[in-house]
VORO-356290 format. One record per residue (C-alpha): residue in one letter; x, y, z. Coordinates in steps of 0.05 Angstrom, whole numbers, padded with zeros to 5 digits, always signed. Each point is the difference from the previous one (the first is absolute). Layout:
aXYZ...
This chain:
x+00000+00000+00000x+00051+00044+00020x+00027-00011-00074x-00065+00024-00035x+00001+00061+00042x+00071+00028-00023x-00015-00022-00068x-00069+00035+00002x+00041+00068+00029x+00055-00004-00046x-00048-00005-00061x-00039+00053+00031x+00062+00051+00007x+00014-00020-00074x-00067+00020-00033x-00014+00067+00041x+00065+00026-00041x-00032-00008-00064x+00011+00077-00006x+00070-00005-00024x-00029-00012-00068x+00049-00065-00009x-00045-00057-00027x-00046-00043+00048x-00032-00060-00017x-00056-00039+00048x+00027-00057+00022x-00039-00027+00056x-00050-00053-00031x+00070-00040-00025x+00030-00055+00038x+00064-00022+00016x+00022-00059+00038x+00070-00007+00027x+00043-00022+00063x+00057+00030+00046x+00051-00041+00021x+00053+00016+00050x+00059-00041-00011x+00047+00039+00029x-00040-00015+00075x-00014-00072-00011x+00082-00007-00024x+00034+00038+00053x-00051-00027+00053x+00014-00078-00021x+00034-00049+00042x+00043-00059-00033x-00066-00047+00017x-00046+00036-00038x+00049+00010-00062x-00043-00056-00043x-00063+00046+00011x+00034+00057-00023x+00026-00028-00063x-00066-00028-00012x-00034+00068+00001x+00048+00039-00039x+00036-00056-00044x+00019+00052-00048x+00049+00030+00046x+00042-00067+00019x+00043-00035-00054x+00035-00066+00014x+00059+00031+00006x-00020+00038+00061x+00017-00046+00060x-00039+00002+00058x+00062+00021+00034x+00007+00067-00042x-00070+00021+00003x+00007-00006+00091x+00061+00037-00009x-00027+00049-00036x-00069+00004+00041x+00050+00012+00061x+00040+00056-00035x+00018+00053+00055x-00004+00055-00064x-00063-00026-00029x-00034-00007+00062x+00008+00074+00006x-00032+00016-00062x-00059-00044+00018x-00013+00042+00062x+00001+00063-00040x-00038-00022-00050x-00057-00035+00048x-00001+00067+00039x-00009+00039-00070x-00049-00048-00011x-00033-00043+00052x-00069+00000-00050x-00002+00007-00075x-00074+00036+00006x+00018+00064-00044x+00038-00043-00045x-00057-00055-00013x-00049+00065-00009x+00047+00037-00050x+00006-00070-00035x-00068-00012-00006x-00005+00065-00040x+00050-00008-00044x-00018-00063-00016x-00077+00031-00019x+00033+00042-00039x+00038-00056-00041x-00054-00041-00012x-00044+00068-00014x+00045+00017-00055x+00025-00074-00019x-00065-00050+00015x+00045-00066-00001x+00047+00029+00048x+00003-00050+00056x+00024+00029+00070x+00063-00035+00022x+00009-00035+00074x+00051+00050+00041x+00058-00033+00037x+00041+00054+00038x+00070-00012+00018x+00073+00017+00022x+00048+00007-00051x+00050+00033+00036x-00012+00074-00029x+00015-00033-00075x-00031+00071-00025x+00008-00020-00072x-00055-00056+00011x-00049+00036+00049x-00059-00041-00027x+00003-00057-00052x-00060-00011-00037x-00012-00081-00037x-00075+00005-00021x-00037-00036+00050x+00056+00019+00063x+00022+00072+00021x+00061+00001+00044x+00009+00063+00047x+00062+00009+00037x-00024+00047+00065x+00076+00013+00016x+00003+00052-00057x-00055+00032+00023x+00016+00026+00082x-00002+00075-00025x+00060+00043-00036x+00031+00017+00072x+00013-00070+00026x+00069-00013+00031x+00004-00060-00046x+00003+00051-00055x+00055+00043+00019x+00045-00023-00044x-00050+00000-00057x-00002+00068-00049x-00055+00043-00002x-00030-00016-00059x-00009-00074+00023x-00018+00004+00055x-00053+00059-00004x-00047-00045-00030x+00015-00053+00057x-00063+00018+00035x-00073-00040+00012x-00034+00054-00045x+00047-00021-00055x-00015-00077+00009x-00070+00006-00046x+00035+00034-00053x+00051-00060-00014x-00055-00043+00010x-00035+00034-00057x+00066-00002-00035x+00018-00066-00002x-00073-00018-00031x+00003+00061-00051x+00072-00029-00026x-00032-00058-00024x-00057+00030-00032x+00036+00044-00041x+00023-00032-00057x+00079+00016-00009x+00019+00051-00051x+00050-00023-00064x+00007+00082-00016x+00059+00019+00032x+00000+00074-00012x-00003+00046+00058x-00065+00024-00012x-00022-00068-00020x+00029-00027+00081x-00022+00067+00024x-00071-00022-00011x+00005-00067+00009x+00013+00019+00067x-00050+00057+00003x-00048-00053-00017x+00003-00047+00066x-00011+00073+00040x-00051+00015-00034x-00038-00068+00034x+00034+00012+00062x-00045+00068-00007x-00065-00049-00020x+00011-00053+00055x+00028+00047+00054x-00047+00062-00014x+00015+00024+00066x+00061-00007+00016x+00036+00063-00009x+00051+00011-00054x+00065+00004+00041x-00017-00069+00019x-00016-00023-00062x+00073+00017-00030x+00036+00004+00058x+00025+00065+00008x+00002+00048+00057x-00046+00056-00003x+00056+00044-00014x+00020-00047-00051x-00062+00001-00045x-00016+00078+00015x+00077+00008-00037x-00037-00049-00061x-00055+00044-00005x+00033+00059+00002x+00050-00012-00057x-00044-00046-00036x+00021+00046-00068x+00075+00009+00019x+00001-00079-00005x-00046-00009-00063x+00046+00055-00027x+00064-00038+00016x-00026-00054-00026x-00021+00026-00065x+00066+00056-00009x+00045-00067+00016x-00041-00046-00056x-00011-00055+00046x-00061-00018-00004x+00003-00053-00060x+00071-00015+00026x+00016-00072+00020x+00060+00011+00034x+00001-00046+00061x+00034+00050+00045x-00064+00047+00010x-00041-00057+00038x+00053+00005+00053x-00011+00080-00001x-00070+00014-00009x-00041-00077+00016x+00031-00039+00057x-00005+00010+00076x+00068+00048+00025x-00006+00063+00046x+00004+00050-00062x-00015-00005-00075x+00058+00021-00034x-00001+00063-00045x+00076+00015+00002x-00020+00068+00031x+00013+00037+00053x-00064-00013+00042x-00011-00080-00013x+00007-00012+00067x-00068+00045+00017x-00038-00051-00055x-00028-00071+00014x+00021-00052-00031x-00039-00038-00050x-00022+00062-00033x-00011-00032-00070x-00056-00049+00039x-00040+00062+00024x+00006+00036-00066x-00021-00062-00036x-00060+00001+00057x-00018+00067-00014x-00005-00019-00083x-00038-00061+00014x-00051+00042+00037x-00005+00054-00051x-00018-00059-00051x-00050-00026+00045x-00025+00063+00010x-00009+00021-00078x-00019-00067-00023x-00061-00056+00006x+00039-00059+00024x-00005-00050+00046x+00042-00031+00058x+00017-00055-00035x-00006+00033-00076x+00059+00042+00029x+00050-00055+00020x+00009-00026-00076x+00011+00073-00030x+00065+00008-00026x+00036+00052+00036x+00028+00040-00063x-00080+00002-00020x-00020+00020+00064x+00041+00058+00008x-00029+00023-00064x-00058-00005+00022x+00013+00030+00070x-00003+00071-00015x+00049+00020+00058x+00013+00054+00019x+00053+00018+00053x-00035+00046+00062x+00038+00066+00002
C-alpha cells in the first residue's frame, strides 16, 4: 500500500507541471508488471549454508568458475562491506525508485506497445561508473553504489564531471538510458552532424519518457553548465559552421564535442567554462526543432536519416 501511495504522489507532482508546455501524454489506464530484486542484501547478508539458495535465485550471477570459497571471501570483504552499509543507509527502501519506474515504464509501453517492463536486480559493483545499469531485455541491473550522491567520501578521488551525476536523482535517467540505447537503431553516417543527431535523437526520448525530469538531469550538466549552452548556443553553431565540421568525419571531434569529459574542447580560451558533450545538446536542440516543424511520430523519427533530418529541421541557433 505504502507503494501505491508514492507512486500515486509522484504521478500527481508530474501532471500538475503540465504548464511547462513540454509534451504530456495520459498514462494511467496502461499497465506494467515488473519486480525489484535486491541482490546486493541477500549476497552480503548470506552465510556459507545458505550459498545453494543464493545461487539458485540469482544463477546468472555465479559461473562455475566461482568457487564457493571466493564468493565467502568476497561476501566478508572488510572494503565491500563498507560500501554495503552506505549504500543500505542511502537506500534502506527502493519506494521512489519502484514509483519513478513504474512511470517510465508507462511511458515505454505508451510510446512503444510491445515494450515489456524488465525485472530490476540492484547491485554492488564496486563504483564500476562505466556500467551503472546494464540493460539485457527481460533483466535491468542497477548498481546503487554509483548512486550515494556527488559528495560521498567514496568519490573523492573521482572528477567532477563523474561524479556530479553520481547521485539518486540521476539513477532514472541511466535507467532510461540503457533502454533508449537499444531502441535506437545505430547510425552508419559518420559525419558530425550525422553523430550529432544520432545522439540528439535518444534525448529527445529521454524528453518523451522523462517529461519531467528537468533538463540538467537529463544531460548531465550542472546548472551552470547548461545556462553556458544556452547562452552561446550561436557562438558554437558558428564554430561549427566557420570550421566546416559539420559533414566532417574526422574521428577526433567525437572526443571534443560527443563523449563524457569535464569540458568540450573548442581550442579557445574559455573551454574550460563549457560542458562537455556539447555536440550531443546541439544535436538535441536540432532534433527538437525537427520535431517541432514536422508531423512525425516517435517511432517515424528513429529511422530518419540524420543528413535528411537536418534538412528538414529548420534550426535555427537562439541568439
Amino acid at each position: 500500500m505504502r507503494f501505491f501511495i508514492v507512486v500515486f504522489f509522484i504521478l500527481f507532482s508530474f501532471f500538475s507541471c503540465k504548464s511547462d508546455g513540454k509534451p504530456t501524454v495520459d498514462v494511467s489506464t496502461i499497465e506494467v508488471d515488473f519486480s525489484v530484486k535486491r541482490y546486493e542484501v541477500d549476497f552480503y547478508n548470506t552465510m556459507k549454508e545458505d550459498l545453494p539458495g543464493l545461487k539458485n535465485k540469482y544463477p546468472y550471477f555465479f559461473p562455475k568458475v566461482f568457487s564457493d570459497s571466493l564468493v565467502i571471501a568476497k561476501i566478508n570483504n572488510k572494503d565491500e562491506q563498507e560500501l554495503f552499509k552506505a549504500t543500505q543507509k542511502k537506500y534502506p527502501t527502493l519506494l521512489e525508485l519502484q514509483a519513478q519506474l513504474t512511470s517510465l515504464f508507462k511511458h515505454l509501453k505508451f510510446y512503444n506497445p510491445r515494450f515489456t517492463s524488465p525485472d530490476i536486480v540492484t547491485l554492488i559493483s564496486n563504483i564500476d561508473y562505466k556500467s551503472r545499469v546494464i540493460y539485457a531485455d527481460s533483466l535491468l541491473l542497477v548498481s546503487l553504489d554509483v548512486y550515494l550522491g556527488k559528495d560521498h567520501e567514496f568519490y573523492a578521488d573521482f572528477p567532477m564531471y563523474i561524479k556530479q551525476n553520481n547521485t539518486k536523482e540521476h539513477l532514472i535517467v541511466d535507467v532510461a538510458n540503457s533502454i533508449i540505447e537499444k531502441q535506437v537503431p545505430f547510425s552508419l553516417n559518420r559525419s558530425f552532424i550525422g553523430q550529432m543527431i544520432y545522439e540528439g535523437k535518444k534525448m529527445y526520448l529521454i524528453d518523451r519518457y522523462l517529461p519531467f525530469i528537468s533538463d540538467p538531469l537529463k544531460i548531465g550538466y550542472s546548472e551552470k553548465k547548461l545556462q553556458w549552452a544556452i547562452e552561446n548556443e550561436e557562438n558554437i553553431w558558428m564554430y561549427f559552421i566557420e570550421r566546416k565540421l559539420l559533414f566532417s568525419t574526422e574521428t577526433k571531434l567525437q572526443k571534443r564535442f560527443l563523449e563524457n569529459a569535464p569540458f568540450s574542447k573548442f581550442y579557445l580560451e574559455d573551454d574550460r567554462q563549457s560542458p562537455g558533450r556539447i555536440g550531443v545538446w546541439l544535436g538535441w536542440q536540432i532534433v527538437k526543432s525537427f520535431m517541432q516543424n514536422n508531423d512525425v511520430s516517435l517511432q517515424k523519427l528513429l529511422t530518419i536519416d540524420s543528413e535528411d533530418l537536418f534538412k528538414k529541421s529548420s534550426y535555427k541557433p537562439k541568439k
